[in-house]
C-alpha positions in Angstrom: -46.2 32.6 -4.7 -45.6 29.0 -6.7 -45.6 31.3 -9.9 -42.7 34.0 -8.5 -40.0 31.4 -8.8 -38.2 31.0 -12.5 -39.3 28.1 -14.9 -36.0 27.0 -17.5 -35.6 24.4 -20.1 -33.7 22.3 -18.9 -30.5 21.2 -20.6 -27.7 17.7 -20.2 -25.1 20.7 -19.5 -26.9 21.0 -15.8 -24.9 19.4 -12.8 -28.2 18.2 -11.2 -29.8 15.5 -13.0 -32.5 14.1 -11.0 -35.4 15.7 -9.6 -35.0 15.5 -5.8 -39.1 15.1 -5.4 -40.4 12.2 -7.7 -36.4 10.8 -8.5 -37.1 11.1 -11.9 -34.2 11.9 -14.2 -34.9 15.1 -15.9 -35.1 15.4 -19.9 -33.7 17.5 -22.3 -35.7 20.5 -22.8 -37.9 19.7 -20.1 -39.4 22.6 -17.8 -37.9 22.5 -14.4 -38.4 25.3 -11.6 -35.4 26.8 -9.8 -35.9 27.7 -6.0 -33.9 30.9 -6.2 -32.4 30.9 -2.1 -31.1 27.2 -2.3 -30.7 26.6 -6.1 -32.3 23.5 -6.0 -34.0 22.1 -9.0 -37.2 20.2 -9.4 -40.0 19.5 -12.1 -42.3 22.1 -12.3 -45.7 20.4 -11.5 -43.3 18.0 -8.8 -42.6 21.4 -6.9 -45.6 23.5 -7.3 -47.7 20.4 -5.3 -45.2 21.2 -2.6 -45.5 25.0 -3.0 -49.2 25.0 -3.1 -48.7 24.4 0.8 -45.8 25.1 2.1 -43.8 28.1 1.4 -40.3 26.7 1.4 -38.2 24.3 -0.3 -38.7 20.5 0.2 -35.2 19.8 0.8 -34.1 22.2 3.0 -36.5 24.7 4.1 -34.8 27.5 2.2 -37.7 30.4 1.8 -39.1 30.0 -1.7 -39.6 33.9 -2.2 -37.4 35.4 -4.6 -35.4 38.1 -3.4 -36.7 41.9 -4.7 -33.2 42.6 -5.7 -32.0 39.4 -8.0 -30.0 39.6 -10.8 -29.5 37.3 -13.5 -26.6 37.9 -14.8 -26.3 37.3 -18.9 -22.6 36.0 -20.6 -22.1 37.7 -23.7 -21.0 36.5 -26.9 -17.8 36.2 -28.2 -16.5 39.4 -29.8 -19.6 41.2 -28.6 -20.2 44.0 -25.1 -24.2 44.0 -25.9 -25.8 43.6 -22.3 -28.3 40.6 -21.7 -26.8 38.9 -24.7 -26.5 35.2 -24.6 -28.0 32.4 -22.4 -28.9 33.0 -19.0 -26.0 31.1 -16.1 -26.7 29.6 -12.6 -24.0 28.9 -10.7 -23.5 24.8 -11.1 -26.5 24.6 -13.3 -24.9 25.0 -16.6 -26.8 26.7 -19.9 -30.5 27.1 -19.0 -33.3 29.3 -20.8 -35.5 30.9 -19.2 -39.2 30.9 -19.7 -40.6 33.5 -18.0 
């Protein structure tokens, strides 16, 4: 289950700059996991110790399954109507890339 949830780069454009788990700021570029219910944001290996027993998030309980139906929806360019162009979007997480 840890590995169903999205791993991004992250990047200083984010909104959330502190892992909630160790209190750690994060660093650019670094790989961060994002619970996909709550949106919360924590260091991969700081989360998957969590998610290795429990099944939800470690703030606030959200589920930690991603939904069978996401979408991730993909800006494109300027000037350009090429779908999934251009870097993914979270709301009020800025410009993240994902790994997976």
């Amino acid at each position: 289950m840890v590995q169903s949830n999205p791993i991004f780069r992250y990047s200083k454009q984010c909104e959330v700059e502190v892992c909630s788990v160790c209190l750690c700021e994060f660093k650019e570029g670094e790989e961060v996991r994002l619970l996909p219910e709550c949106l919360h944001l924590f260091h991969v290996a700081c989360v998957d110790t969590w998610l290795n027993s429990y099944s939800t998030c470690p703030i606030c309980r959200a589920d930690t399954m991603p939904p069978l139906n996401a979408v991730l929806s993909l800006p494109n360019p300027a000037g350009t109507s090429r779908a999934g162009a251009g870097t993914p979007q979270v709301a009020g997480f800025g410009s993240m890339v994902d790994l997976q």
